[in-house]
N, CA, C and O of each residue as an XYZ file, in Angstrom:
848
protein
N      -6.637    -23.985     -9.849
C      -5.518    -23.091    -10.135
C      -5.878    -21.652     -9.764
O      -6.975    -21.219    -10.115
N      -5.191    -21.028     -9.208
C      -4.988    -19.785     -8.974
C      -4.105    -19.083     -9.647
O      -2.918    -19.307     -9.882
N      -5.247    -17.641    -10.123
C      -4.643    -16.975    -11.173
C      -4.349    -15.498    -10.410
O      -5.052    -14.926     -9.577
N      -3.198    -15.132    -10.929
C      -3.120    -14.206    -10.099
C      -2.355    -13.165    -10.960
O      -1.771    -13.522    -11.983
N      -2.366    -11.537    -10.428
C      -2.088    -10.502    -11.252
C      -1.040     -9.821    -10.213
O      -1.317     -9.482     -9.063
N       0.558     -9.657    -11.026
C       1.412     -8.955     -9.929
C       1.641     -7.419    -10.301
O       2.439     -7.364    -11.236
N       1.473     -6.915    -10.140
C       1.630     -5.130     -9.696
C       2.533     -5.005     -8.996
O       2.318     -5.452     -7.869
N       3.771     -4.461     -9.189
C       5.254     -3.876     -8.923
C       5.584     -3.294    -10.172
O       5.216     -3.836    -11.214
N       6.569     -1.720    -10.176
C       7.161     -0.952    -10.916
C       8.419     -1.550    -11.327
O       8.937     -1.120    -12.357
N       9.253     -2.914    -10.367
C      10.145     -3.246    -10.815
C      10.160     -4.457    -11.042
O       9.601     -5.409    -10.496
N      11.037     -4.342    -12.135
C      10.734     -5.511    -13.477
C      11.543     -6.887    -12.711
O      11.224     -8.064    -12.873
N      12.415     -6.485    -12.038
C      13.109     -7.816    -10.920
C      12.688     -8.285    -10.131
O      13.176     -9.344     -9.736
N      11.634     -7.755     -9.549
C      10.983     -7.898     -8.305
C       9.425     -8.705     -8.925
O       8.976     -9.386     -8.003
N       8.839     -8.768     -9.747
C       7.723     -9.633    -10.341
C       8.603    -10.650    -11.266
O       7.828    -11.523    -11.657
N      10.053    -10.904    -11.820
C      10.582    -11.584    -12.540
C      11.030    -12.741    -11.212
O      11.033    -13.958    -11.396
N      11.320    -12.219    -10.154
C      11.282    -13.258     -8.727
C      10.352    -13.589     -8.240
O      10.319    -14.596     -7.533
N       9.421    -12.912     -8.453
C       8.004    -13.702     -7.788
C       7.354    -14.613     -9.142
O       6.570    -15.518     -8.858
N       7.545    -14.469     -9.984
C       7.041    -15.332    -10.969
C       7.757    -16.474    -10.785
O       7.166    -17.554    -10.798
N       8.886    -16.419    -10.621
C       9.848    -17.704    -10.619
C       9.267    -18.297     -9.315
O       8.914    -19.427     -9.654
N       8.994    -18.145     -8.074
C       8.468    -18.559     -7.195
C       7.172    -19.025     -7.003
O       6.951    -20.032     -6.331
N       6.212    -18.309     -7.593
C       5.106    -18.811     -7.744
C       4.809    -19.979     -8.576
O       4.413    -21.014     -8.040
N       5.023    -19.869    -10.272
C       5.373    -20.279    -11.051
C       5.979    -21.818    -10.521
O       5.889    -22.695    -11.381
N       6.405    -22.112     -9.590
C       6.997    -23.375     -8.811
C       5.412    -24.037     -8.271
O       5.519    -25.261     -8.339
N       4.457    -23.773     -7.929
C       3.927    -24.145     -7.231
C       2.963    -24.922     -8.526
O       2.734    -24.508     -9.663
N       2.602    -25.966     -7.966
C       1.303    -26.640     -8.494
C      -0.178    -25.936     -9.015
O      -0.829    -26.181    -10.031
N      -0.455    -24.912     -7.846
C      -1.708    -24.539     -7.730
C      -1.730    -23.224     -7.515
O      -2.722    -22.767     -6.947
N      -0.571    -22.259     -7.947
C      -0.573    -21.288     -8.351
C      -0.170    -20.343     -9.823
O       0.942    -20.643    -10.259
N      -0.640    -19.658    -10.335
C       0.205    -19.307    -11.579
C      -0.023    -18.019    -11.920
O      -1.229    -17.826    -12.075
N       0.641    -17.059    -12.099
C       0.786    -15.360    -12.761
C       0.195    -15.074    -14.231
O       1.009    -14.965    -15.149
N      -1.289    -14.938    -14.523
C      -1.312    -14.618    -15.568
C      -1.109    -13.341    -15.491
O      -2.139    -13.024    -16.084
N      -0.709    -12.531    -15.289
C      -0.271    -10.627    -16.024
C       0.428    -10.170    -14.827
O       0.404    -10.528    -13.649
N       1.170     -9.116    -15.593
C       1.807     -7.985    -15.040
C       1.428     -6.773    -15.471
O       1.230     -6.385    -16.623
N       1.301     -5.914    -13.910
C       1.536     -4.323    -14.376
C       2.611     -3.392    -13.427
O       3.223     -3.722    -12.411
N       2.594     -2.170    -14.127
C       4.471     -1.920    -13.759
C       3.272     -0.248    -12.992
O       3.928      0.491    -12.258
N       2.062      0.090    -13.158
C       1.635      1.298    -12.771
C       0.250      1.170    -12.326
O      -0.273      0.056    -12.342
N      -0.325      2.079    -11.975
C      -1.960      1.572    -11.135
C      -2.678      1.734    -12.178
O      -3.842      1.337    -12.145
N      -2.161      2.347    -13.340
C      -3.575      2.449    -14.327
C      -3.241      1.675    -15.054
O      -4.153      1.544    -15.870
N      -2.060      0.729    -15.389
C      -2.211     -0.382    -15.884
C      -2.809     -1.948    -14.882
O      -3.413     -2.916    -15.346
N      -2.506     -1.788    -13.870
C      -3.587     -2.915    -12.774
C      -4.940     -2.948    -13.312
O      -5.374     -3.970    -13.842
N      -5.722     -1.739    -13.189
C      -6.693     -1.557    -13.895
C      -7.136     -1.789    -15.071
O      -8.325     -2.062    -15.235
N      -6.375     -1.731    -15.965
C      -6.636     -2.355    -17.484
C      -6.266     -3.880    -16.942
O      -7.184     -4.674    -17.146
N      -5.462     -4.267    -16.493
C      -5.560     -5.590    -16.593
C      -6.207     -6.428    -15.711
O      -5.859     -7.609    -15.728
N      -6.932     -6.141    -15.068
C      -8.097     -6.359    -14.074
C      -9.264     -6.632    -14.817
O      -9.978     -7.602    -14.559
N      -9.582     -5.552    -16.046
C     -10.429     -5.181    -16.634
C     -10.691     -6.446    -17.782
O     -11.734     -7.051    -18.033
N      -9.576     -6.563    -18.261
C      -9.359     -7.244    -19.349
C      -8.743     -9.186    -19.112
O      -8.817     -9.977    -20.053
N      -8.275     -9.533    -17.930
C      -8.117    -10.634    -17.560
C      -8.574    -11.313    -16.510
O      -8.362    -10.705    -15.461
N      -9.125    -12.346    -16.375
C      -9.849    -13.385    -15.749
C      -8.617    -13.679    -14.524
O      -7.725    -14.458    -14.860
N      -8.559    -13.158    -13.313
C      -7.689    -13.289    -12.372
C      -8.391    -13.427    -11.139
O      -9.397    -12.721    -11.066
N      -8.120    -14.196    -10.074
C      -8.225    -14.647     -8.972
C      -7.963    -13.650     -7.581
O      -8.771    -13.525     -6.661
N      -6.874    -13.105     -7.661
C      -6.018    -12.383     -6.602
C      -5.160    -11.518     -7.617
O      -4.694    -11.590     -8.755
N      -5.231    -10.598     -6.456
C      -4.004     -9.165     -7.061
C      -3.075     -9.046     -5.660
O      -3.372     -8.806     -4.490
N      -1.403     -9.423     -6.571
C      -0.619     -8.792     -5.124
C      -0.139     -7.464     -5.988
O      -0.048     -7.252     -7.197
N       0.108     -6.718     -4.880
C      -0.294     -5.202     -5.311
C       1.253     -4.676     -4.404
O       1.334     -4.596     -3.178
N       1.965     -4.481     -5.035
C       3.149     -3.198     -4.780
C       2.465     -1.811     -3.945
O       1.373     -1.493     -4.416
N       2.953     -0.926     -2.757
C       2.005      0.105     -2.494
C       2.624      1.253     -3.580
O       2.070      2.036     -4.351
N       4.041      0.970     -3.262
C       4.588      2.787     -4.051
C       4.659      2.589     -5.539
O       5.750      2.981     -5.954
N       3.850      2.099     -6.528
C       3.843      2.199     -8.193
C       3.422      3.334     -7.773
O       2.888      3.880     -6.808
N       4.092      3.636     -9.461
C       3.491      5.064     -9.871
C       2.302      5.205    -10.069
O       1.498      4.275    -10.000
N       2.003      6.413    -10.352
C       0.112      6.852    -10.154
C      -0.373      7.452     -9.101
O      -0.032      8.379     -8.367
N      -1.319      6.654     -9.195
C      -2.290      6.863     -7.735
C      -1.664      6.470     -6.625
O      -1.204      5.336     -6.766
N      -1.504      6.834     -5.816
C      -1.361      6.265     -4.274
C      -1.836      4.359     -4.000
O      -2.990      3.986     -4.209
N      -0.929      3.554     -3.611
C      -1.822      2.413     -3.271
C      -2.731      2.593     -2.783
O      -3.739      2.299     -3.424
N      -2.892      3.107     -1.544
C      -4.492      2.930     -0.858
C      -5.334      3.359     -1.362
O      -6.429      2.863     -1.097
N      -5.262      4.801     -2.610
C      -6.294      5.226     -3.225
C      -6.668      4.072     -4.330
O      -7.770      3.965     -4.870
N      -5.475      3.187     -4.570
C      -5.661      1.931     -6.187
C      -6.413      1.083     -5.626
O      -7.258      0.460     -6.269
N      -6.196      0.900     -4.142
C      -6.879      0.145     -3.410
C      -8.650     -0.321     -3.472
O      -9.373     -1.293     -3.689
N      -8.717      1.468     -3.034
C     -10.431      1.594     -2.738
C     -11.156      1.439     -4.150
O     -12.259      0.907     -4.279
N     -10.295      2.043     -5.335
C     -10.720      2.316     -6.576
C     -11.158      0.692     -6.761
O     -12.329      0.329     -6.875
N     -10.067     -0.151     -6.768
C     -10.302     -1.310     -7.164
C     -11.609     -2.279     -6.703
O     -12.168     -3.142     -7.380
N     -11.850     -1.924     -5.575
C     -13.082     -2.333     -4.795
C     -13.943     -2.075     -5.086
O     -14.807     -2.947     -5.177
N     -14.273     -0.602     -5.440
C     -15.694     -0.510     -5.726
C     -15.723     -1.104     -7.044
O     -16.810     -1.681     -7.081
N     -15.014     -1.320     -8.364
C     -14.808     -1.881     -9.363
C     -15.211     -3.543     -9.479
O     -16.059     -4.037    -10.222
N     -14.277     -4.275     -8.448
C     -14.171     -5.417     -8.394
C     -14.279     -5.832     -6.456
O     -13.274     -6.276     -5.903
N     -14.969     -5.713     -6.033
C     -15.444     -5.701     -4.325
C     -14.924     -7.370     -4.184
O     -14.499     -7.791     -3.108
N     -14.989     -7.959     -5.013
C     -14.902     -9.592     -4.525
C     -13.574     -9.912     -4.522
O     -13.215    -10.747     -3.691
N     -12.518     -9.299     -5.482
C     -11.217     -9.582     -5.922
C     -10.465     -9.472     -4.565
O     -10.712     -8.523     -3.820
N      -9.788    -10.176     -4.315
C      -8.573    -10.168     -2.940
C      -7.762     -9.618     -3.204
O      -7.269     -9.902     -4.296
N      -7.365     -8.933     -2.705
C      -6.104     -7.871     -3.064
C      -4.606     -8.062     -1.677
O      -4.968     -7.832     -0.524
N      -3.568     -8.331     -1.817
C      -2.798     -8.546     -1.135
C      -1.431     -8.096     -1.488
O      -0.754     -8.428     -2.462
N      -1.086     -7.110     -0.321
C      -0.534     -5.655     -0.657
C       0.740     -6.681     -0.189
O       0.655     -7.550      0.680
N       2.158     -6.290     -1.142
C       3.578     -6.589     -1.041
C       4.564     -5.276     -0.875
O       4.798     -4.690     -1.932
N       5.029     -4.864      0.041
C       5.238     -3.804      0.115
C       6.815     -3.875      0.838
O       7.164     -4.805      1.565
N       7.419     -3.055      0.590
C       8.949     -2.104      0.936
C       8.751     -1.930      2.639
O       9.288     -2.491      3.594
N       7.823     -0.985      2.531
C       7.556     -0.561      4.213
C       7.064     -0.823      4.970
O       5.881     -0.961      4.658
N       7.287     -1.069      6.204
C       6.606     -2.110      7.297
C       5.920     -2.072      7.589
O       5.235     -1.076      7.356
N       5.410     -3.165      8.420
C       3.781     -3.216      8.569
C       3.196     -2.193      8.832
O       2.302     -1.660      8.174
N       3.830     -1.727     10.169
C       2.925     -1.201     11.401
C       2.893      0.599     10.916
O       2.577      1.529     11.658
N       3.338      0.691      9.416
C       3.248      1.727      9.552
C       1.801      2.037      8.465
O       1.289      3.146      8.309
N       1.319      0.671      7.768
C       0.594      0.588      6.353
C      -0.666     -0.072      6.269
O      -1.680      0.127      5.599
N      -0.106     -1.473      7.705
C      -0.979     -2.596      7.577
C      -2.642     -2.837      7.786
O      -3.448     -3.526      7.159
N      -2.826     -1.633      9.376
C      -4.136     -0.958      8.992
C      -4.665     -0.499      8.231
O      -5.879     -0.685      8.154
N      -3.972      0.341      7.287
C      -4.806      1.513      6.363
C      -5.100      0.644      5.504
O      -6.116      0.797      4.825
N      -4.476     -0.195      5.378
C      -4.738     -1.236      3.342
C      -5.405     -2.195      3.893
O      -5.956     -2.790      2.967
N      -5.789     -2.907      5.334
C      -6.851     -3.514      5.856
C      -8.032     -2.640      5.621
O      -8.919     -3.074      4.886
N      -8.165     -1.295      6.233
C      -9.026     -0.781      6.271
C      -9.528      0.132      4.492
O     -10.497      0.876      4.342
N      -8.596     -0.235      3.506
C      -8.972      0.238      2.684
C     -10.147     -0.862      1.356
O     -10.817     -0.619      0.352
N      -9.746     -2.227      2.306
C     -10.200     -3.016      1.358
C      -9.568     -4.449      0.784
O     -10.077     -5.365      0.139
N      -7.925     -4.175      1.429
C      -7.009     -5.493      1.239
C      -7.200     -6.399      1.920
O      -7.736     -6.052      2.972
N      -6.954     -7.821      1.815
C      -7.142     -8.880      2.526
C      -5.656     -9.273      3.491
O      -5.408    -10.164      4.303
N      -4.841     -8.091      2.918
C      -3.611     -8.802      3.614
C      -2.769     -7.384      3.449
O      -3.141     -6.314      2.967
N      -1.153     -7.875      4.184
C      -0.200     -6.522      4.196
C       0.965     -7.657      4.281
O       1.078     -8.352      5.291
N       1.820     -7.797      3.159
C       3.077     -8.222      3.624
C       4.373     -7.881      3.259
O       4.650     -7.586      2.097
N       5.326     -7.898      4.309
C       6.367     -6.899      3.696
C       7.144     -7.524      2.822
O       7.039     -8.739      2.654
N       8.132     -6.683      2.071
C       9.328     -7.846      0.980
C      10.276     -8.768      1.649
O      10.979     -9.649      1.153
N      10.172     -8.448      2.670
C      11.442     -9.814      3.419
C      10.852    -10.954      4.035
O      11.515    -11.828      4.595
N       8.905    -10.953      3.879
C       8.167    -12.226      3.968
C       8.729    -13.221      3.222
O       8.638    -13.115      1.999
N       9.612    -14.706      3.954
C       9.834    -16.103      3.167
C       8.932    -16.431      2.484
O       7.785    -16.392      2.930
N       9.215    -16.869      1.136
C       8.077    -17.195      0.067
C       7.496    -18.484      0.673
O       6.350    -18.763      0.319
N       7.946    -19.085      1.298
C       6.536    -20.095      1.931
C       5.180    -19.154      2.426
O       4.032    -19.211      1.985
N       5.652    -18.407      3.334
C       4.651    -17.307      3.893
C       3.784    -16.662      3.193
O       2.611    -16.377      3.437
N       4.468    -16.444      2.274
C       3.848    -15.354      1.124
C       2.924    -16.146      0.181
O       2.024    -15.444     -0.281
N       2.917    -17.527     -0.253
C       2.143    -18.552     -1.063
C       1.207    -18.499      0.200
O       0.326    -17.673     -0.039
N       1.054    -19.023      1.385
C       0.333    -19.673      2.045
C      -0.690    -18.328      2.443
O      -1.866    -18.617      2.661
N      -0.315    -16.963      2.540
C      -1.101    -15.954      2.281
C      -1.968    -15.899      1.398
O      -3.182    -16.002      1.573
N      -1.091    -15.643     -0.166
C      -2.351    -16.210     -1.370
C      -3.087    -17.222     -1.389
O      -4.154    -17.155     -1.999
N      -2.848    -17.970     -0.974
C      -4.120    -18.999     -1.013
C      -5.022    -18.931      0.249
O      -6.197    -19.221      0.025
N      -4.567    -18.456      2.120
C      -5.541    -18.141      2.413
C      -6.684    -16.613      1.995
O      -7.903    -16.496      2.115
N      -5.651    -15.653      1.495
C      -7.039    -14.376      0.669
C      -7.598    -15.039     -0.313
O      -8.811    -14.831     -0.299
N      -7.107    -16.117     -1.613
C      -8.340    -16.368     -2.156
C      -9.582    -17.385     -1.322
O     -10.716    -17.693     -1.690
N      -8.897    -17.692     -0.200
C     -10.060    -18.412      0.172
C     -10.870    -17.316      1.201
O     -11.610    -17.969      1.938
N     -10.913    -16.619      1.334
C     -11.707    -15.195      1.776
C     -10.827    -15.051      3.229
O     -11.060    -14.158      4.044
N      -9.937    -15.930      3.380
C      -9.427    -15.270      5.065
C      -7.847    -14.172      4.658
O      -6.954    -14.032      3.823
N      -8.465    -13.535      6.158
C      -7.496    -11.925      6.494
C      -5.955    -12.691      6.882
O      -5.667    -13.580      7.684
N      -5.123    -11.872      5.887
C      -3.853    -12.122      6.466
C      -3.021    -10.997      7.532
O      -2.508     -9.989      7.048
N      -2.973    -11.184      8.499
C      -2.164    -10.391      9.642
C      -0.825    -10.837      9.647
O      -0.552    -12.026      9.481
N       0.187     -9.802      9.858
C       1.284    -10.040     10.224
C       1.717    -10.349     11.935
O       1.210     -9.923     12.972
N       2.715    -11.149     11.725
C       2.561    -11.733     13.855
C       2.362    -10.390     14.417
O       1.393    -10.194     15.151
N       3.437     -9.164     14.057
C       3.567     -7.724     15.013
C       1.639     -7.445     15.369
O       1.151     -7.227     16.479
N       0.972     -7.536     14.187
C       0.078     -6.998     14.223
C      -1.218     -7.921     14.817
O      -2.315     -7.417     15.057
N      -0.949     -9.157     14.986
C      -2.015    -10.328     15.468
C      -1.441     -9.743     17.248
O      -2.238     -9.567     18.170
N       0.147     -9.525     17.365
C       0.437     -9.656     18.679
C      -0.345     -7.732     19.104
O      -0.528     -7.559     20.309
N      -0.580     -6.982     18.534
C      -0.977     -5.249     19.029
C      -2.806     -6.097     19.432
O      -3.449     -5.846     20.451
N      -3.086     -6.699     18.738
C      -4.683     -6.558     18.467
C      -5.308     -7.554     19.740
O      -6.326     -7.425     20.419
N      -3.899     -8.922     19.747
C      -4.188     -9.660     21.181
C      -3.569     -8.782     22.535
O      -3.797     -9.423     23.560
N      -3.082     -7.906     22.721
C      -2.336     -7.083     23.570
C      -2.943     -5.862     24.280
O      -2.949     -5.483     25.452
N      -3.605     -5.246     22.786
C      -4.335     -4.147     22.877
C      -3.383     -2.991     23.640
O      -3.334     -2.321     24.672
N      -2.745     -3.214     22.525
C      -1.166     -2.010     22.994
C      -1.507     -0.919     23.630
O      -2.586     -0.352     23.799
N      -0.526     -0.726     23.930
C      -1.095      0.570     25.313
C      -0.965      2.120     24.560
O      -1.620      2.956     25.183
N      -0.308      2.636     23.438
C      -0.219      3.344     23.037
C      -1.229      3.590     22.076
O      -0.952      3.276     20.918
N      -2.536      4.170     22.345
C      -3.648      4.596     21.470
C      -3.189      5.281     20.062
O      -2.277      6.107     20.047
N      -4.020      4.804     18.641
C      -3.478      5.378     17.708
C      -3.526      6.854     17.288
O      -2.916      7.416     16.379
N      -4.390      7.332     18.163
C      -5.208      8.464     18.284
C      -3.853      9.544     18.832
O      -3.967     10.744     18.582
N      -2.578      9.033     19.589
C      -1.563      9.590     20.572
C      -1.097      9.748     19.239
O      -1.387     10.854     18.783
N      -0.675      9.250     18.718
C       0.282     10.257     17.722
C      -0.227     10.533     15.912
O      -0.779      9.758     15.131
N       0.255     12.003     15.725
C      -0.388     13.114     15.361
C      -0.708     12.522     13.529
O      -1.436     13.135     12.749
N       0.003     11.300     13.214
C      -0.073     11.526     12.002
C      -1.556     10.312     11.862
O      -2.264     10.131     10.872
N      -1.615      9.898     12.708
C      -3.060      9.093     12.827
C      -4.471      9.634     12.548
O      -5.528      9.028     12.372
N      -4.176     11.004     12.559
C      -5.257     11.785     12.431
C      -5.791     12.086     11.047
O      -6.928     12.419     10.711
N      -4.410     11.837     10.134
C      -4.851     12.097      8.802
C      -5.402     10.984      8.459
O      -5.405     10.018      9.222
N      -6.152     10.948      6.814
C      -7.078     10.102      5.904
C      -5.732      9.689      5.078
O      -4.669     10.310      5.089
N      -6.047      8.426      4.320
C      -5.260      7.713      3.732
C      -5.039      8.992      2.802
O      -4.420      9.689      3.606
N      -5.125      9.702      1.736
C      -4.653     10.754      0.654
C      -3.921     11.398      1.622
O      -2.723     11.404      1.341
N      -4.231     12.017      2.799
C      -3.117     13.174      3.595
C      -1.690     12.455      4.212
O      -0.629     13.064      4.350
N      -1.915     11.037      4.546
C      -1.175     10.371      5.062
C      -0.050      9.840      3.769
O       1.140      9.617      3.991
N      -0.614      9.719      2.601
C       0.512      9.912      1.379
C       1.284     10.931      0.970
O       2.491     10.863      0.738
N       0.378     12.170      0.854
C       0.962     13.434      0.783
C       1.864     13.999      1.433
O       2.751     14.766      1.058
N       1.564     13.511      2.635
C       2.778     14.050      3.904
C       3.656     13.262      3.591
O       4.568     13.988      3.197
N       4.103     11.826      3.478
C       5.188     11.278      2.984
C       5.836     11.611      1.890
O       7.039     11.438      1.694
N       4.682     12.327      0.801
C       5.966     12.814     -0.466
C       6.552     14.412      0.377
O       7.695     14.869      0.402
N       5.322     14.949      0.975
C       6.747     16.099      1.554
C       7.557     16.187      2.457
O       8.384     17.042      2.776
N       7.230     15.141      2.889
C       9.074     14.801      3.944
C       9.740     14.106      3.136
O      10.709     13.624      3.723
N       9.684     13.724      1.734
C      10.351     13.587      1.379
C      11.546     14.471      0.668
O      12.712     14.186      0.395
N      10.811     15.587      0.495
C      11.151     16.827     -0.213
C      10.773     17.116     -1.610
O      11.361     17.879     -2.376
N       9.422     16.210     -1.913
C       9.241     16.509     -3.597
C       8.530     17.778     -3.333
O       7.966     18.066     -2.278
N       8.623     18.600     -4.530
C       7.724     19.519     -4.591
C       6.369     19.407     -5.451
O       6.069     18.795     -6.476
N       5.535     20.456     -4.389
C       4.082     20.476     -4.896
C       3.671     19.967     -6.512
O       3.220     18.919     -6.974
N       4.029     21.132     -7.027
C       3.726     20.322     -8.570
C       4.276     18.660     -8.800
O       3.524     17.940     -9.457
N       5.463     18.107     -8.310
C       6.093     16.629     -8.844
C       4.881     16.126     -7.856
O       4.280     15.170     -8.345
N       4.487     16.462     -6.844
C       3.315     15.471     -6.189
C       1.701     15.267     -6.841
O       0.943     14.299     -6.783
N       1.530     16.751     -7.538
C       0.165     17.046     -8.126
C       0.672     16.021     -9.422
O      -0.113     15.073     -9.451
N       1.600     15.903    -10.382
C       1.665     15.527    -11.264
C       1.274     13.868    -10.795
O       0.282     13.269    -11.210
N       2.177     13.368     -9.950
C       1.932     12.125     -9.744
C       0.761     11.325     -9.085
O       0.747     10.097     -9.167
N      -0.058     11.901     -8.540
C      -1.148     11.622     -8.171
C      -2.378     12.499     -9.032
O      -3.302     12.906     -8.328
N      -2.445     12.836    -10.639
C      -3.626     13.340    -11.363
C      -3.942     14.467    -10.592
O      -5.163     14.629    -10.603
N      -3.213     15.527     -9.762
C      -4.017     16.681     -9.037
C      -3.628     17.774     -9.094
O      -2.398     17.825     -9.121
N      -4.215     18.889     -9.133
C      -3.970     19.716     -9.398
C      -3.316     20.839     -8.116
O      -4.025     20.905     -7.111
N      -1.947     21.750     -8.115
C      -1.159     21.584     -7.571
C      -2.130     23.014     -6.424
O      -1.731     23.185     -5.272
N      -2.939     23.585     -6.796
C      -3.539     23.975     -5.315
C      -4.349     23.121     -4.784
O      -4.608     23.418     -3.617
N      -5.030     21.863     -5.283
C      -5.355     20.715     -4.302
C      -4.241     20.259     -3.185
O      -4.405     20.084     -1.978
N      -3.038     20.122     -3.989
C      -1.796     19.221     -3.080
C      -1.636     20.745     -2.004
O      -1.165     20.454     -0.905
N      -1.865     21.830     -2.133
C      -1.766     23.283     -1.475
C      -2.725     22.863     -0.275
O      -2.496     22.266      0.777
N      -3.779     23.351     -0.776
C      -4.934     23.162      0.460
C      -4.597     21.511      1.203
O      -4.258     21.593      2.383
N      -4.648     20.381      0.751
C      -4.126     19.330      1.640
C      -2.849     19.571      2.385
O      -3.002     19.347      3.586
N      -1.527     19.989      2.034
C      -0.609     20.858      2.622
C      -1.257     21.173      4.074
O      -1.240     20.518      5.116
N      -1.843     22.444      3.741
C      -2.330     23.410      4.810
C      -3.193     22.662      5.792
O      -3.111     22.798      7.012
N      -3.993     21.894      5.187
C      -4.811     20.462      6.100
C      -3.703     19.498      6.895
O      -3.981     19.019      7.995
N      -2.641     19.298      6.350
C      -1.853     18.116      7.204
C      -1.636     19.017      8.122
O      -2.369     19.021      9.111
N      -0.507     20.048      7.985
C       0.269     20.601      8.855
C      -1.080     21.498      9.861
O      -0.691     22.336     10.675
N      -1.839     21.368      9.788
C      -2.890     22.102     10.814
C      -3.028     20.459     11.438
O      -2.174     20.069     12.234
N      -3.813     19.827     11.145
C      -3.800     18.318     11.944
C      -2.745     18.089     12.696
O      -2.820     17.730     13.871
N      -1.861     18.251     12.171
C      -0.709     17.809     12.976
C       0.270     18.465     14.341
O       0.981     17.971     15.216
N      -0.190     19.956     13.913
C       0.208     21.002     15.012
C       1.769     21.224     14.426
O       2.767     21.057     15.128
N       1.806     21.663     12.902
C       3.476     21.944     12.481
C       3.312     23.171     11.807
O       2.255     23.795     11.908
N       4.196     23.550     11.171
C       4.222     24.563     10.302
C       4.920     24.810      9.144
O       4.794     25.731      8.337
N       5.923     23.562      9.169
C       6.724     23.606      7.978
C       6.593     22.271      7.169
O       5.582     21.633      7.464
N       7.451     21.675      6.150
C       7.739     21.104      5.658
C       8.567     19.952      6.322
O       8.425     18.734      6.424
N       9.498     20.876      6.732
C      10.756     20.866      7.337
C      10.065     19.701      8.835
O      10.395     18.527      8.997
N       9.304     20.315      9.523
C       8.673     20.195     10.518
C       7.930     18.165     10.189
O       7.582     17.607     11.230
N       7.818     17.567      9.249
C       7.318     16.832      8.895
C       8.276     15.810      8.634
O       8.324     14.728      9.220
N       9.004     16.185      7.768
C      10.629     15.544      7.587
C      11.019     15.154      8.963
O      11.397     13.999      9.153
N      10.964     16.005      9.944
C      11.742     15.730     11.644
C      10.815     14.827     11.824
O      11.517     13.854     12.098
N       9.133     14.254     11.885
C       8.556     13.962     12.499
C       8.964     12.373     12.068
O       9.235     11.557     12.948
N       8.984     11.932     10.321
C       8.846     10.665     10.114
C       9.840     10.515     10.504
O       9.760      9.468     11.146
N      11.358     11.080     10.594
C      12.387     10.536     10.579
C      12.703      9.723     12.147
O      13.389      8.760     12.489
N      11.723     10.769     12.900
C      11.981     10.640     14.771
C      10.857      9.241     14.749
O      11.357      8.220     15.222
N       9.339      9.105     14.225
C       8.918      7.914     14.120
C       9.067      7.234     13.214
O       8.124      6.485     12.961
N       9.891      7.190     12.608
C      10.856      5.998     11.346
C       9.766      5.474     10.504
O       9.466      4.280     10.520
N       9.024      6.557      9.593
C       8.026      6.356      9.207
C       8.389      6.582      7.856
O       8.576      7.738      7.478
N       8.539      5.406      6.904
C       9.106      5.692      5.746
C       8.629      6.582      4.669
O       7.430      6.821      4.525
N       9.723      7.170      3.769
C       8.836      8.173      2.838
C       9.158      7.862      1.964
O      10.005      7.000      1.731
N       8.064      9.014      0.665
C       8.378      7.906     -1.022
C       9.475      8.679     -1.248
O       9.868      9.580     -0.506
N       9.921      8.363     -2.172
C      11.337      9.036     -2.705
C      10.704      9.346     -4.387
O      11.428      9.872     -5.232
């Protein structure tokens, strides 16, 4: 049996995956958490197999819940269920430590046959992303500008194209709001912008989703 821990903020969205999982023979949901510092307590405190992991809960940043969780628990499989598409996430949460990236409109056959290959230690790729890596796409990731940032700058810039302000971002990520300042001044130098404004144009022109 496979035990597994779901992490999503919404209470409909783990009340459907329980019902789905919950179907299977050789899978089953012991816990829920609705925030990253509750994943953590219940990581801490329950005997679980696999974590599918929501990216945008509140808290910490996924990719930062990510790394945290690793050095914590390095063996645990972690398999990210996420809103936003692959190609914009699926590296960074590979490279942060996840065994997998799948989006919410993955058929729950897909999505079981994932969990059970991360608990058995294999990488789940999405086709887009098995087809870039057999292809070796011609567009280097290095060509466009937001590639340049680290997983924390690459969150940050999404809450300010979104339009939150500094303090609602410091609050939500534990930081203090001339940290979210100086990272500010770090994106938009990486990136060759100068505004806010300037960032907003960029995800919207590469359809690069932001948190709300």
């Amino acid at each position: 049996m496979i035990k597994i821990l779901l992490a999503d903020d919404h209470v409909v969205v783990r009340e459907g995956l329980i019902r789905i999982i919950d179907q299977t023979p050789d899978l089953k949901v012991v816990g829920e958490a609705g925030t990253s510092i509750e994943v953590l307590q219940k990581i801490r405190s329950t005997n679980v197999d696999i974590l599918l992991l929501d990216l945008g809960m509140p808290g910490r940043g996924g990719l930062e819940a990510i790394k945290q969780i690793k050095v914590e628990f390095p063996d645990l499989p972690i398999l990210v269920f996420s809103m936003h598409p692959e190609d914009q996430y699926e590296m960074r949460v590979l490279k942060a430590g996840a065994s997998g990236y799948l989006n919410k409109r993955t058929p729950p056959d897909q999505l079981l046959n994932a969990i059970r290959n991360a608990h058995s230690g294999k990488k789940f790729l999405s086709p887009a992303m098995n087809e870039k890596m057999a292809t070796n796409f011609r567009v280097k990731t290095s060509d466009l500008p937001h590639e340049v940032l680290n997983d924390r700058e690459f969150g940050i810039m999404c809450f300010l194209a979104s339009g939150k302000r500094l303090i609602d971002i410091a609050d939500q990520l534990g930081l203090s709001s001339k940290t979210i300042t100086s990272h500010r001044d770090r994106i938009l130098k990486k990136m060759k912008m100068k505004t806010n404004a300037n960032l907003t144009r960029y995800c919207i022109e590469k359809n690069i989703s932001i948190y709300s």
